[in-house]
ChimeraX commands (.cxc) that place a marker at each C-alpha (Angstrom):
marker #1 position -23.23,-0.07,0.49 radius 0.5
marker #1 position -20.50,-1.81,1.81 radius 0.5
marker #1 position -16.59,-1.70,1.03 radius 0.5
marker #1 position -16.33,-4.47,-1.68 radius 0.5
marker #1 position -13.45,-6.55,0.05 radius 0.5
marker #1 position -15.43,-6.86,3.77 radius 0.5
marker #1 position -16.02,-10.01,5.13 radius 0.5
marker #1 position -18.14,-12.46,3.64 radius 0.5
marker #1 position -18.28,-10.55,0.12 radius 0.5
marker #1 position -15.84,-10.33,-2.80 radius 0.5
marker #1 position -15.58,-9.10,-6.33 radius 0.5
marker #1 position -16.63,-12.00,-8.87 radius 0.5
marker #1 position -15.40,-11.96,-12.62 radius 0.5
marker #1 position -17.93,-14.37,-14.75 radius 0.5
marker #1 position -16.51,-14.87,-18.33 radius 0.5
marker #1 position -17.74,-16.97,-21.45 radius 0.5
marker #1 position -15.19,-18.94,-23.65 radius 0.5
marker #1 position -11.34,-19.34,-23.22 radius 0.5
marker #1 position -8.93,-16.52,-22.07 radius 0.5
marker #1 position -7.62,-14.99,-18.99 radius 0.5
marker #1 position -8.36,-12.61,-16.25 radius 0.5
marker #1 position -5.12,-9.98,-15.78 radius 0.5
marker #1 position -5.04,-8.61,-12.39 radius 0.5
marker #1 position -2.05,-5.99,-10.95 radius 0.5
marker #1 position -2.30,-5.05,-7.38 radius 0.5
marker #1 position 0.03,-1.69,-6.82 radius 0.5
marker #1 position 0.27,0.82,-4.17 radius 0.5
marker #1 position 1.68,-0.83,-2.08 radius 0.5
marker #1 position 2.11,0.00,1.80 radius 0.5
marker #1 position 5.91,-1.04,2.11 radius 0.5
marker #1 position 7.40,0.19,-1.23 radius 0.5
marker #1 position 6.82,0.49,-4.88 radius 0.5
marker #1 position 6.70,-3.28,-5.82 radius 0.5
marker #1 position 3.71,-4.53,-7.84 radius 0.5
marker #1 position 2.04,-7.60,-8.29 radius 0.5
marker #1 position 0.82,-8.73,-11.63 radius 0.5
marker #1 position -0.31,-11.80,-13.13 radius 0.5
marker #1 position -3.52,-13.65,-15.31 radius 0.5
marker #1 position -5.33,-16.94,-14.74 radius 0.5
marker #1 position -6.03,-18.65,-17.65 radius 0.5
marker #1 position -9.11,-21.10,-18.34 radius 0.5
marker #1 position -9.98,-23.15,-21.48 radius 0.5
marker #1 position -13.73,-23.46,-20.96 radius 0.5
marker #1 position -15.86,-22.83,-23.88 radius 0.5
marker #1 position -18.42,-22.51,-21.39 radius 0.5
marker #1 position -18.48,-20.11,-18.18 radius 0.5
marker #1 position -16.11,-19.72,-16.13 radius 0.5
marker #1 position -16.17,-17.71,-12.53 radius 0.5
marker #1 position -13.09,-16.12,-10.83 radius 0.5
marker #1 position -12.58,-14.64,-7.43 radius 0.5
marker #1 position -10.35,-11.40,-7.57 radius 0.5
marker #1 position -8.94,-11.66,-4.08 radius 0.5
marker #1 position -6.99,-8.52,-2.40 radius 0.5
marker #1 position -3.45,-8.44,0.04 radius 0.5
marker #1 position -3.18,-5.23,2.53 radius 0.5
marker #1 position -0.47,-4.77,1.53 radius 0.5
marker #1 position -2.20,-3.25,-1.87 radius 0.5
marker #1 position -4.37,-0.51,-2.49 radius 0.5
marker #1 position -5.67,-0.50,-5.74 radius 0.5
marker #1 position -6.56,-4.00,-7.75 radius 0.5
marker #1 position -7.11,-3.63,-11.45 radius 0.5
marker #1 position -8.28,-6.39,-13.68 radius 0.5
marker #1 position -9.63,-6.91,-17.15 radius 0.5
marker #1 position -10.83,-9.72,-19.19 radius 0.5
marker #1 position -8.40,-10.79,-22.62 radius 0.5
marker #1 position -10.48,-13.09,-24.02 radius 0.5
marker #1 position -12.90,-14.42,-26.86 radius 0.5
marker #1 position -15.97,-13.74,-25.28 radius 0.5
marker #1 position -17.81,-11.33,-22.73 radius 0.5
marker #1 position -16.79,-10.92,-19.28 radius 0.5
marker #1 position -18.71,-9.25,-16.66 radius 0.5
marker #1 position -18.03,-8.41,-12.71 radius 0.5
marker #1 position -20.71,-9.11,-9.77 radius 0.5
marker #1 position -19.92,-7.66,-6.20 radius 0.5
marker #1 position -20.84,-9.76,-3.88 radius 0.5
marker #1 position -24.32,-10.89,-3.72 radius 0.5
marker #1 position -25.86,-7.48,-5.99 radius 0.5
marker #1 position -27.44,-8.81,-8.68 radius 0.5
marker #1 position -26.00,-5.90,-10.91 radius 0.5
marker #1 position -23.19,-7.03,-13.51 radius 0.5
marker #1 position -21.35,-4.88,-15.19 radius 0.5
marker #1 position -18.64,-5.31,-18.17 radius 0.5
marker #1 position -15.13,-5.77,-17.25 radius 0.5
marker #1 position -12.13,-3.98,-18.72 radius 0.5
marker #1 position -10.24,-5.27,-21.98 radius 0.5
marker #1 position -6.84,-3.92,-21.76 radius 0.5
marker #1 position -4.64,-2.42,-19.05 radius 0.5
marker #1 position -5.65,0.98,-20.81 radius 0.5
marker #1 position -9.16,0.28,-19.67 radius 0.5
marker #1 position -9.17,-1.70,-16.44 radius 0.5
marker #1 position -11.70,-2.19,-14.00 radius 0.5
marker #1 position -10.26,-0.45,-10.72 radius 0.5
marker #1 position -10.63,-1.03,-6.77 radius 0.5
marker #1 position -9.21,0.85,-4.44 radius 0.5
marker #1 position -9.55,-0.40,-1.08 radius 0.5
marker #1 position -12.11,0.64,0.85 radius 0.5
marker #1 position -14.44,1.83,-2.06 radius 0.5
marker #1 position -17.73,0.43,-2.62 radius 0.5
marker #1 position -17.23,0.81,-6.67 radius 0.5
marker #1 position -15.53,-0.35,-9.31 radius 0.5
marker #1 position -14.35,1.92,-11.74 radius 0.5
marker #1 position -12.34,2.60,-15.19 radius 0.5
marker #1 position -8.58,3.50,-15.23 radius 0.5
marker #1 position -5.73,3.56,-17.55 radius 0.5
marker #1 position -3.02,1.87,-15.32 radius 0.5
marker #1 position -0.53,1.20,-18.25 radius 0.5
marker #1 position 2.06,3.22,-15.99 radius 0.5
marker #1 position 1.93,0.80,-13.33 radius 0.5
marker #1 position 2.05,-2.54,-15.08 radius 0.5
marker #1 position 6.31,-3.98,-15.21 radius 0.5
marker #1 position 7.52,-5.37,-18.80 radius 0.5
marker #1 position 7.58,-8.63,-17.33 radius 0.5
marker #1 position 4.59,-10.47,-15.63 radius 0.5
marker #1 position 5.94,-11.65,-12.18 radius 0.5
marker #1 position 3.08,-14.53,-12.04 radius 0.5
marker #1 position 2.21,-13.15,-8.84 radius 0.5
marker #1 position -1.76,-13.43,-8.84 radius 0.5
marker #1 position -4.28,-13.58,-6.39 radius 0.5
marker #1 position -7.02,-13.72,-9.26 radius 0.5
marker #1 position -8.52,-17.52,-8.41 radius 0.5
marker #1 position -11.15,-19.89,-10.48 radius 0.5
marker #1 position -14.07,-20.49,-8.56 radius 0.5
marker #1 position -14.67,-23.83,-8.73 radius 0.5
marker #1 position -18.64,-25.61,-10.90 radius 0.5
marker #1 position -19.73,-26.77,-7.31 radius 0.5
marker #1 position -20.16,-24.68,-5.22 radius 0.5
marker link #1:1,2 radius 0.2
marker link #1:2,3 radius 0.2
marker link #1:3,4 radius 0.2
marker link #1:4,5 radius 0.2
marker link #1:5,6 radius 0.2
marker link #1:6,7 radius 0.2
marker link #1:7,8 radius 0.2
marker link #1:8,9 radius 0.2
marker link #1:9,10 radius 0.2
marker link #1:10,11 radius 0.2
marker link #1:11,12 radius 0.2
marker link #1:12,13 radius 0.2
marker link #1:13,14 radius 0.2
marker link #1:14,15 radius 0.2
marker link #1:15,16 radius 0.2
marker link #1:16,17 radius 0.2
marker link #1:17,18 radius 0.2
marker link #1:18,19 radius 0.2
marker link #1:19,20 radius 0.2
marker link #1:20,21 radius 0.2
marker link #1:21,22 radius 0.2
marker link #1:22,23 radius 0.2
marker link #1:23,24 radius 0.2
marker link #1:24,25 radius 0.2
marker link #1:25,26 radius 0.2
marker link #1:26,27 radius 0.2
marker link #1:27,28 radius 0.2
marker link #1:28,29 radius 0.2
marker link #1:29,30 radius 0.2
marker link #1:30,31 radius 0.2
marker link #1:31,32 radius 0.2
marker link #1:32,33 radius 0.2
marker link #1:33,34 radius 0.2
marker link #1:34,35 radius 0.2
marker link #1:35,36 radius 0.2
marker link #1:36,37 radius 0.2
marker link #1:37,38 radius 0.2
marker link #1:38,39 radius 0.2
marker link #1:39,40 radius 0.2
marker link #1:40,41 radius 0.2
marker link #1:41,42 radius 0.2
marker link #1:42,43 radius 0.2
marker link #1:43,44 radius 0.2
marker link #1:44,45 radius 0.2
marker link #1:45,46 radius 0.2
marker link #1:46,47 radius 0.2
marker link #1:47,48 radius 0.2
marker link #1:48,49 radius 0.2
marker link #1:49,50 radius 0.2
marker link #1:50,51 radius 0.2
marker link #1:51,52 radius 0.2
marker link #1:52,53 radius 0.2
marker link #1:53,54 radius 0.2
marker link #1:54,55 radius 0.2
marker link #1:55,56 radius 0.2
marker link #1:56,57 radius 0.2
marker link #1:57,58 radius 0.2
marker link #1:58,59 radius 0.2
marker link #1:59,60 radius 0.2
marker link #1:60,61 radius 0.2
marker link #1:61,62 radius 0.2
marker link #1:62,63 radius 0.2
marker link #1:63,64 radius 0.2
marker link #1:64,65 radius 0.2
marker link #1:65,66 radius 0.2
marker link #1:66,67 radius 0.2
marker link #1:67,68 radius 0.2
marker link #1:68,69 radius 0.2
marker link #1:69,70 radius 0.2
marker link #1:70,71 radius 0.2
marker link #1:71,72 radius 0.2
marker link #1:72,73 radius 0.2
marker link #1:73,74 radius 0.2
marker link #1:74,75 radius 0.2
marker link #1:75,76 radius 0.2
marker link #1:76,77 radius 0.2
marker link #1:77,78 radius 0.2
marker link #1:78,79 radius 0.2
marker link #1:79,80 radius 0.2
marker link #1:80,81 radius 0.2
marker link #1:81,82 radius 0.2
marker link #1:82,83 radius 0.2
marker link #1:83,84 radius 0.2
marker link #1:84,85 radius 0.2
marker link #1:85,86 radius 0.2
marker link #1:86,87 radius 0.2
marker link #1:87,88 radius 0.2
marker link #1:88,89 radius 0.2
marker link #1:89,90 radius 0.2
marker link #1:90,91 radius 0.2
marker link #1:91,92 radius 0.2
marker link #1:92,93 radius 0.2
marker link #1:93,94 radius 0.2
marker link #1:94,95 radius 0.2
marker link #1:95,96 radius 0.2
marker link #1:96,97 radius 0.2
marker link #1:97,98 radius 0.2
marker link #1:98,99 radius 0.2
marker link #1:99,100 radius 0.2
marker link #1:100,101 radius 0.2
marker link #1:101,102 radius 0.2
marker link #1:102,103 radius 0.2
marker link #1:103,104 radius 0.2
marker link #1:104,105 radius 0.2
marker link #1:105,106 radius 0.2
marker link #1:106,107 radius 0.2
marker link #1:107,108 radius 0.2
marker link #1:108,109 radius 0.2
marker link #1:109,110 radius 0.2
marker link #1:110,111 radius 0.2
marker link #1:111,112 radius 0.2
marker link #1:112,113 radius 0.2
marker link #1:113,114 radius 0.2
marker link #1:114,115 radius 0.2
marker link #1:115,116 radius 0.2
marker link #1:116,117 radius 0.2
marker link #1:117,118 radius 0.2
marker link #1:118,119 radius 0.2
marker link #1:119,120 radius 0.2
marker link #1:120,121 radius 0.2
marker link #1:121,122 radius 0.2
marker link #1:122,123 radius 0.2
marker link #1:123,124 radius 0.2
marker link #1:124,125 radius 0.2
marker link #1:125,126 radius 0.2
view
């Protein structure tokens, strides 16, 4: 299997109902900043979202805070598996692995969002 973020493939979060996808990209190659932010959607419906990735990061965790069930695709698998609910159980990539796993990343994540999120909604169309 393939790295997840390659060309051509990427990690997709598909959730049901209203909430937000939290993503914090740390490790990064320059210093100790941190990115974190959430995208938000109102759908009752489903909704799917792109977790994109920067080289300047090395880990990307994410998890769903919402009312209903979220689950993560990579990219065309037909697996899906349950995302994270809480910074204390996030779904983890590090870069260059070809799974996602569970991590407790609550020592990473600043007091204060800085909105800076490269978590995207993928839009009905397409």
């Amino acid at each position: 299997m393939a790295a997840i973020f390659t060309t051509g493939q990427c990690l997709v979060v598909t959730t049901r109902g209203p909430g937000k996808v939290h993503l914090l990209c740390y490790q990064n190659n320059s210093g100790p900043y941190v990115t974190v932010g959430s995208t938000p959607t109102t759908n009752a419906g489903v909704t799917r979202f792109m977790i994109s990735f920067s080289h300047s990061f090395e880990k990307f965790a994410f998890y769903w805070d919402g009312t209903g069930e979220a689950v993560y695709g990579i990219g065309t698998d037909l697996r899906r598996s349950p995302v994270g609910k809480s910074w204390s159980k996030a779904s983890l990539v590090a870069w260059g692995a070809t799974t996602v796993t569970t991590a407790d990343v609550t020592s990473f994540v600043p007091q204060i969002e800085n909105t800076v999120c490269t978590c995207f909604v993928i839009p009905d169309k397409i």
